[in-house]
C-alpha positions in Angstrom: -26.2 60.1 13.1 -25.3 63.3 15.2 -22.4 62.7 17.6 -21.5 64.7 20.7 -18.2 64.9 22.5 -16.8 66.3 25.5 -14.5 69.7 25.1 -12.9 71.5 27.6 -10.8 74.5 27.2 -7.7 75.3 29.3 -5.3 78.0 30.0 -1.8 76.2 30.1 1.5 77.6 31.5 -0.8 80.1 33.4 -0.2 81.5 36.8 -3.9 83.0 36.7 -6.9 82.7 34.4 -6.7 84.7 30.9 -2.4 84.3 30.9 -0.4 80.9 29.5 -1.2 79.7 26.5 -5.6 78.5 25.8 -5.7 75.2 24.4 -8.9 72.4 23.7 -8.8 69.1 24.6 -12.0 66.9 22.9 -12.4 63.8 24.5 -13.6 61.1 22.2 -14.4 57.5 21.8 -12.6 56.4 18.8 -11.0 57.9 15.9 -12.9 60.5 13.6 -11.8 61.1 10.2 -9.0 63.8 9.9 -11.0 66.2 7.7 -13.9 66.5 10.7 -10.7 66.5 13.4 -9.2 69.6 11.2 -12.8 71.1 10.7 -12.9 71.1 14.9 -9.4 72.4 15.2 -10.3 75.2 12.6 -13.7 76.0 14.7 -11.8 76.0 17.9 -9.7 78.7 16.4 -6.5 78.0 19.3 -3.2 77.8 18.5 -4.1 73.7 19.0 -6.7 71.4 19.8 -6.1 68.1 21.7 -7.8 64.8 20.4 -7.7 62.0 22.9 -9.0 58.3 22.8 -8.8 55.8 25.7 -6.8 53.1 24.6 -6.8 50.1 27.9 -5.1 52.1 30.5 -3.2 55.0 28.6 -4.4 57.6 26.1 -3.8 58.0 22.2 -3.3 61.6 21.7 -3.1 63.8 18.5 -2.9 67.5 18.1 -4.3 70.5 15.3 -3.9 73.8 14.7 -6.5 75.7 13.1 -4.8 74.4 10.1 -2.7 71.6 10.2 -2.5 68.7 12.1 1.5 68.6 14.2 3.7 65.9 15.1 4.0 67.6 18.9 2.3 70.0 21.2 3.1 70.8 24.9 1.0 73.3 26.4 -2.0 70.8 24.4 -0.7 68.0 26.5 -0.5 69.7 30.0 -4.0 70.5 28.9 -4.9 66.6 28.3 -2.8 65.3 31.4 -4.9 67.9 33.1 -8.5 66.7 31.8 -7.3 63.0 32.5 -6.3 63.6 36.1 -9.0 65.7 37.3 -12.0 64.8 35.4 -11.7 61.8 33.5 -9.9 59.4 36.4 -9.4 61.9 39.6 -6.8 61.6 41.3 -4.9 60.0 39.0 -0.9 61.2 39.7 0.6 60.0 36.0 -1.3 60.5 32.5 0.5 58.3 29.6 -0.3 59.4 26.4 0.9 57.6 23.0 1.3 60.1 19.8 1.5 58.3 16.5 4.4 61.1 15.7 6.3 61.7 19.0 5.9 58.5 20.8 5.5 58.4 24.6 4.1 61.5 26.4 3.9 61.1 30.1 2.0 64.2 32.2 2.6 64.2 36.0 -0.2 65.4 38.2 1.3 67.6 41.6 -1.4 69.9 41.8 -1.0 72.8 41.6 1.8 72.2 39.3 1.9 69.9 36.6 4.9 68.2 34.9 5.7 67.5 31.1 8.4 65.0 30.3 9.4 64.7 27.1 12.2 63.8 25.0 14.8 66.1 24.0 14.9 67.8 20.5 17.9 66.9 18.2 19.2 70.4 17.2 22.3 70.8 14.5 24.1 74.1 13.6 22.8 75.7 11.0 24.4 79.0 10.6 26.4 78.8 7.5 23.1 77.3 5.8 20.3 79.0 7.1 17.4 80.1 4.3 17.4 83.4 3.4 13.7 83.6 4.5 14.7 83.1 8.5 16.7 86.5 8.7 14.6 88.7 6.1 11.4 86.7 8.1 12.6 87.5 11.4 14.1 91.0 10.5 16.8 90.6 13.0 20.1 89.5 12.6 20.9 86.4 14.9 24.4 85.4 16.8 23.8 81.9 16.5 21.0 79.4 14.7 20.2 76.1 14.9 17.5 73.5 13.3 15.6 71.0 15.5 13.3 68.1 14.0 10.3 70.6 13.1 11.9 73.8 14.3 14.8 76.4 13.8 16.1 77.9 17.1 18.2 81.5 16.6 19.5 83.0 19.4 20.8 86.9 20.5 22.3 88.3 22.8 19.9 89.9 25.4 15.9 90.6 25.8 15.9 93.1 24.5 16.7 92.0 21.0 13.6 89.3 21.7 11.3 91.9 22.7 11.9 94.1 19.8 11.0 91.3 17.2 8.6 92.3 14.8 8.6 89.5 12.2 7.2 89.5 8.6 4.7 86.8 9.0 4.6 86.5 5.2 8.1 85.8 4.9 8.6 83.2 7.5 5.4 81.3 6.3 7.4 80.5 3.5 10.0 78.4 5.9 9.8 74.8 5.9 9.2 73.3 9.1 7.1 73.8 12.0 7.9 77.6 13.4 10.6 79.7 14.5 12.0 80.1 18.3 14.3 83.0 19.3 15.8 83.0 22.6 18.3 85.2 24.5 19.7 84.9 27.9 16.7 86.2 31.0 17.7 90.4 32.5 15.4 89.5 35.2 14.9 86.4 37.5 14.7 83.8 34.6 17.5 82.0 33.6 16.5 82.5 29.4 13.3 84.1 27.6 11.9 83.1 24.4 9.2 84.0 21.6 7.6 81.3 19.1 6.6 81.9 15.5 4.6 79.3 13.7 2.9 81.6 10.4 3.2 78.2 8.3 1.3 76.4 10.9 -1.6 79.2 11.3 -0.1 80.5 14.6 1.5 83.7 13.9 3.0 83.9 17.4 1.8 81.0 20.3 1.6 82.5 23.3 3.6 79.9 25.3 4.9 76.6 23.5 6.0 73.7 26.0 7.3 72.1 22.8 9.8 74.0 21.8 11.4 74.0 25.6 12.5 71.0 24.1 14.9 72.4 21.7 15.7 75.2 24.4 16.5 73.2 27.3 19.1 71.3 26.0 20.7 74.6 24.1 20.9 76.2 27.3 22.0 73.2 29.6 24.8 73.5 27.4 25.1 77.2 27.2 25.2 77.4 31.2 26.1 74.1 32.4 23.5 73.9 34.0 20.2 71.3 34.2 17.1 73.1 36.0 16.1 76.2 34.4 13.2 79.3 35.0 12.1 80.0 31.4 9.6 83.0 30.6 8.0 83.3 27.2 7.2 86.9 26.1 4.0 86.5 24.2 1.3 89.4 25.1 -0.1 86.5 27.4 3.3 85.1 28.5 4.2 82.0 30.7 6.5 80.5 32.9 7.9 77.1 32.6 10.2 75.3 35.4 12.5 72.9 33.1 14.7 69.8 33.8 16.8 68.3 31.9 16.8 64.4 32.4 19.0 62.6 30.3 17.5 62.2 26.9 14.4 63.7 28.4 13.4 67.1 29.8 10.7 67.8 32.0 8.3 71.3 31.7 6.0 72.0 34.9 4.1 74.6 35.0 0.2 75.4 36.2 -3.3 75.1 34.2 -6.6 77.3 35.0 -9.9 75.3 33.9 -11.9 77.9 31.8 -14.8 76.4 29.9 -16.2 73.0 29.8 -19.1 71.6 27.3 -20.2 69.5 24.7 -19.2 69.8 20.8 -22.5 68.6 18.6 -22.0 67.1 15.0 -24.8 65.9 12.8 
């Protein structure tokens, strides 16, 4: 029996139209089986697609890359929040979402901005155990490294060092885990900069990743003693994220552009 859902596709993290980081959000009914949700994903062909079902006043939400499905996606769920609070239920100021893998999402809606909180990644030293496939993947030595729940998190010494990066996608595929974050204090107005490699996950670089501002903020909080934060993300498309850190909780603002809406058709 065909099927037909609603898709919109957004630009998150995005000052203007064509910068921040494109994501799909499908709007659907009820549950699909995961092999048609990974088939969309794959056909989408952005770093992720958003999959979200009404569930009484809040929304189930689950996220794939063109490959595999992941336990958390930010820029997806500004995305969703966005979609939700515009389209779905206007006006709507706060968007909860439920994730099977990360638990409560909540999206705040202060157009023009809009507000991520999440909680805070728990990130260990890893420096004295670190695979050998991070520093031959990354091809540049690191001062310190750390591993989150899905992620590792290396940090240098200026941004330069982040610009320069030219990782062997090959090599870092082989990681376990989720992708690969380098960060290095800001040379400009930003308080830190940062660059996200996910080759295991089909994204060889994502353009801006709210996720992993989890693992950053709290590094840096600590770093600087300090709890708001400016953070630019030097993909070719880059971003800019506002950060807070709340406790046990951080929260990631940041603007969305609306670029395409339709209709997805399945038979």
């Amino acid at each position: 029996m065909p099927m037909n859902f609603p898709i919109y596709q957004i630009d998150a993290f995005a000052e203007e139209l064509f910068t921040g980081n494109p994501a799909a959000v499908v709007v659907l009914t009820t549950w699909l089986d995961d092999a048609i949700l990974q088939n969309i994903a794959a056909e989408n062909n952005l770093a992720e697609t958003a999959f979200i079902v009404k569930v009484e006043n809040d929304f189930e939400i689950r996220w794939f890359t063109p490959k595999v499905e992941v336990d958390l996606c930010g820029h997806a769920t500004l995305a969703a929040g966005y979609v939700v609070s515009t389209i779905i239920n206007m006006g709507t100021k706060q968007v909860v979402f439920n994730s099977p893998k990360s638990g409560k999402l909540i999206v705040e809606n202060n157009e023009p901005i809009y507000t991520l909180d999440f909680p805070i990644d728990d990130i260990k030293p890893c420096i004295q155990n670190a695979p050998d496939h991070l520093v031959h993947g990354i091809g540049k030595q690191y001062i310190e490294c750390f591993k989150g729940k899905t992620d590792y998190l290396l940090v240098y010494e200026n941004e330069s060092e982040i610009r320069e990066i030219q990782p062997n996608f090959e090599i870092l595929a082989k990681l376990e885990g989720r992708g690969v974050i380098v960060t290095a204090p800001s040379s400009g107005s930003c308080d830190f900069v940062s660059r996200f490699f996910a080759p295991q996950s089909g994204i060889p670089e994502d353009p801006v990743t709210g996720s992993a501002h989890t693992t950053l903020v709290p590094y840096w909080a600590n770093k600087l003693g300090k709890k708001e934060f400016v953070a630019e993300q030097l993909s070719e498309r880059t971003g800019l994220l506002h950060c807070t850190l709340n406790g046990g909780r951080v929260k990631i603002s940041g603007k969305v552009k609306l670029y395409l809406k339709g209709e997805i058709f399945i038979s």
